[in-house]
C-alpha positions in Angstrom: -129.5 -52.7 161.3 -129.8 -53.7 157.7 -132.0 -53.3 155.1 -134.5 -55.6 155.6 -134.2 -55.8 159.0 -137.4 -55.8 161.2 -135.7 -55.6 164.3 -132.6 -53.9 165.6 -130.0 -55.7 168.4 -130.0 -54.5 171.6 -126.7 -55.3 173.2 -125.6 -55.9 176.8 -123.5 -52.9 178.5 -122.5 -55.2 181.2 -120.5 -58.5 182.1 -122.5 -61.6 184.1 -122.9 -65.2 184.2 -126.8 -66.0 184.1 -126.5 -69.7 185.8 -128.6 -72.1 184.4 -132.2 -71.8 185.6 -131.5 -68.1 186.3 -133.0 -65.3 184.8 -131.5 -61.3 185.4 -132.1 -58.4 184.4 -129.6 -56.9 181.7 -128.9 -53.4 181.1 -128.7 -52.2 177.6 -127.3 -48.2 177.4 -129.9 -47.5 175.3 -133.0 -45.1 175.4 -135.6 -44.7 173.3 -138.4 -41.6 172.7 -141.0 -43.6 170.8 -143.7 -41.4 168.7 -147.0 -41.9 170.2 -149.3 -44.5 168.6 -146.1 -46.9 167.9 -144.7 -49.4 170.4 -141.7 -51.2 171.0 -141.4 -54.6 171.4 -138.1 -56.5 172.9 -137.7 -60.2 171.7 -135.2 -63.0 172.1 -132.6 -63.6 169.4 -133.3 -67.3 167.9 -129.5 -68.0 167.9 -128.9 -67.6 171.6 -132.0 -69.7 172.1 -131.1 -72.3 169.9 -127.5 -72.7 170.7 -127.6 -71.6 174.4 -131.3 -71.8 175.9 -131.1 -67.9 176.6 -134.8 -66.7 175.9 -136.7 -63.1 176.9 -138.5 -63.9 180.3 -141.5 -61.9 179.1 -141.4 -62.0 175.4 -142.5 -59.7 173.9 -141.4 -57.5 176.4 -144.0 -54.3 175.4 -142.4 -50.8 175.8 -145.0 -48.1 175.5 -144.3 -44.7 173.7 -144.7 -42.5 177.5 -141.3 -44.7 178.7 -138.2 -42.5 178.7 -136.0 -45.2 180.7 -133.0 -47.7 179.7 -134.4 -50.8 178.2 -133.2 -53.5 180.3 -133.8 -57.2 179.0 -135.3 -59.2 181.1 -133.1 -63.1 180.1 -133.7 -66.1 181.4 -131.2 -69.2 181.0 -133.7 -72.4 180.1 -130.6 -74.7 179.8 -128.4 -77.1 182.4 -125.1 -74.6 181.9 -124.1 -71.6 183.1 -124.4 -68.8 180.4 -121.6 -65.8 180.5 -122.8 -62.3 179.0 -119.8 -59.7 177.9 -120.3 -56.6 177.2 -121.5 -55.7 173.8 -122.7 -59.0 173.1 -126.2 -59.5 171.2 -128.4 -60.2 173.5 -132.1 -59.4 172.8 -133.9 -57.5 169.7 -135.9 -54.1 169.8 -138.7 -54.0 167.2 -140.9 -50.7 166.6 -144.4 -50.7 165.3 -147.8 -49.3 165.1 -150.7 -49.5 167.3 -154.0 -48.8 166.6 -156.3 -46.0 168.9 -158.7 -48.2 170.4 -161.2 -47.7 172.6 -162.5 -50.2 175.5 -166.1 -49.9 176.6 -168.2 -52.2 179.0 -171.2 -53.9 177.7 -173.5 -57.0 178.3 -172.8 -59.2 175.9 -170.4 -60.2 173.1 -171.6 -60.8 169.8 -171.5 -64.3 168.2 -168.0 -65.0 166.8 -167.3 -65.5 163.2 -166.9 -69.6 163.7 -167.8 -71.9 166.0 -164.6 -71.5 168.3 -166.8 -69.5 171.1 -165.3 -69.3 174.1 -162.9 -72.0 173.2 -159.2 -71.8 174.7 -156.2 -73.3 175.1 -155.4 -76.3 172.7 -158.7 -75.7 170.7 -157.5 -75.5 168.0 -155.9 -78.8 167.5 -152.1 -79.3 166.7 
């Protein structure tokens, strides 16, 4: 990483061809002990999905401060070509950060929201 950097690689530990259309999970080597009340967050790299359609199936993939296991990236191949991974190629990055303590509770009925969105979705907010 370098200064500056909000995110640190994560880099494949093994060789594969992700065919296009495919997605595969991808072992990384590395394990991480995050402090409790952070979290860690694996995201795509925008160069391999610019040049190569290679994206992080569930981005961001959410890794909670209890997991002990190798982070594996879950990649998926978007584009028409087969894609070929070598070992110790860039393949995903692994951000930390904070989470607040928050608790859930049940009750009747949400307040009003601050505007007029409501229970608005998808596409409500115009382009």
């Amino acid at each position: 990483m370098r200064l500056g950097d909000a995110a640190a690689d994560l880099t494949s530990v093994e060789a594969m061809t992700l065919g296009a259309g495919e997605r595969a999970m991808v072992g990384t080597g590395v394990a991480v002990a995050i402090p409790t009340g952070m979290c860690g967050l694996v995201l795509p790299r925008s160069g391999l999905a610019a040049k190569h359609g290679i994206t992080v199936l569930n981005s961001p993939g959410l890794i909670d401060s209890g997991y002990r296991g190798e982070l594996k990236v879950i990649l998926l191949n978007t584009s028409s070509k087969d894609f070929t991974i070598e070992p110790g190629e860039r393949i995903a990055q692994f951000m930390v950060m904070a989470v607040p303590g928050i608790a859930f509770s049940a009750i009747e009925e949400l307040p009003e929201a601050i505007d007029d969105r409501g229970a608005a979705g998808f596409g409500s907010s115009g382009r």
